[in-house]
N, C-alpha and C positions, 0 to 999 in steps of 0.2 A: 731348306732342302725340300724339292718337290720330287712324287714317285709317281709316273705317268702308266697305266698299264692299258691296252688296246686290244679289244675283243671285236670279236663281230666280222673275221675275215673267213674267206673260206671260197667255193668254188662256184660260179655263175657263168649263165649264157647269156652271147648279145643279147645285149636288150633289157637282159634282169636287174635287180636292182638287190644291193646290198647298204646296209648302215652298220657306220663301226662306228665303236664308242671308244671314248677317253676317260676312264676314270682318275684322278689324281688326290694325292695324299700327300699329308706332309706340312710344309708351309705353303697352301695353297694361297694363303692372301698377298703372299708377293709375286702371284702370276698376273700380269696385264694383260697378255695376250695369248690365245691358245692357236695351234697353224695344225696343218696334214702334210706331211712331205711324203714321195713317194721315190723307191729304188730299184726300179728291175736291171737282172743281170749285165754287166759289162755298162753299164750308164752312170750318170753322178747323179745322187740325189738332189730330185726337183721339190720345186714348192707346188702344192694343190690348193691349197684355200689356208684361211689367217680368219681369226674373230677376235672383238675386242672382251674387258671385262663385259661391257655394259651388254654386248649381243648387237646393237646395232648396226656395228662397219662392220662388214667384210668383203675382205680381198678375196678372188679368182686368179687361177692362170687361165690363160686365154681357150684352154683347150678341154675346159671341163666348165666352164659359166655354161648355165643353160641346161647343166644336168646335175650337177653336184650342190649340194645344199648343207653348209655348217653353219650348226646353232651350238649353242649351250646351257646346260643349265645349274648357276650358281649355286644353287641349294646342295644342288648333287652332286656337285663339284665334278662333273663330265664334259665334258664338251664330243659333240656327234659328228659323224659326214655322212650324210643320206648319198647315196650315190645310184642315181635312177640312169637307164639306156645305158648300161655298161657296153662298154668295146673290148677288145682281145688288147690292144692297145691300154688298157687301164692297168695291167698287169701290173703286179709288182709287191713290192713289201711296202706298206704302208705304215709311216713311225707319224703318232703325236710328238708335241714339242711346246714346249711352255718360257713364256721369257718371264724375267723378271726385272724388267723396267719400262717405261712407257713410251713405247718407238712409233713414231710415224707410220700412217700406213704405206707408203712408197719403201719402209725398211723391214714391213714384216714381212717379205719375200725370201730376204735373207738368211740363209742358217745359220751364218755367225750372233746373229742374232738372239739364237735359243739356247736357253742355259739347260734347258732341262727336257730329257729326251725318253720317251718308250721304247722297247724290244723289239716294236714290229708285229705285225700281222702280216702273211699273205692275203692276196685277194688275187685269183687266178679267173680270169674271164675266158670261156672257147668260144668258137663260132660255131 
């Protein structure tokens, strides 16, 4: 069992930049992969970025590569999203998500995908 918890949301203007964190606990050595998903009102929640154990791969959705930046770090059992040039569009509840098996990166877009999920953060961007 893993316990995702996400700090670091809060209120920004175009352009600002915010980083939130992932802390996790628990059985952390059965997470392979850690992702960002995000939810604003009346939408289905999307995928934002995906990282492996190692840090190396990571996945973008197409509309945050070029501003958004997820690392991790093992020791710390966290995993981050730097998220620079915010837009009013970034809006939303932002949930970590941890799986625990070793998926292709073409599958860690998917939510069925993630066994183990955080409460959310807002992150509210104005113009």
């Amino acid at each position: 069992q893993v316990q995702l918890v996400e700090s670091g949301g809060g209120l920004a203007q175009a352009g600002d930049s915010l980083r939130l964190s992932c802390a996790a606990s628990g059985r952390t050595s059965s997470s392979y992969a850690m992702g960002w998903f995000r939810q604003a009102p009346g939408k289905e929640r999307e995928f934002v970025a995906a990282i492996r154990w190692s840090g190396i791969t990571t996945v973008y959705t197409d509309s945050v590569k070029g501003r958004f930046t997820i690392s991790r770090d093992n020791g710390k059992n966290t995993v981050y999203l730097q998220m620079n040039s915010l837009k009013p569009e970034d809006t939303a509840v932002y949930y970590c998500a941890a799986t625990s098996a070793d998926y292709r990166s073409s599958l860690l877009q998917l939510i069925s995908r993630y066994d183990y999920w955080g409460q959310g953060t807002q992150v509210t961007v104005s113009s």
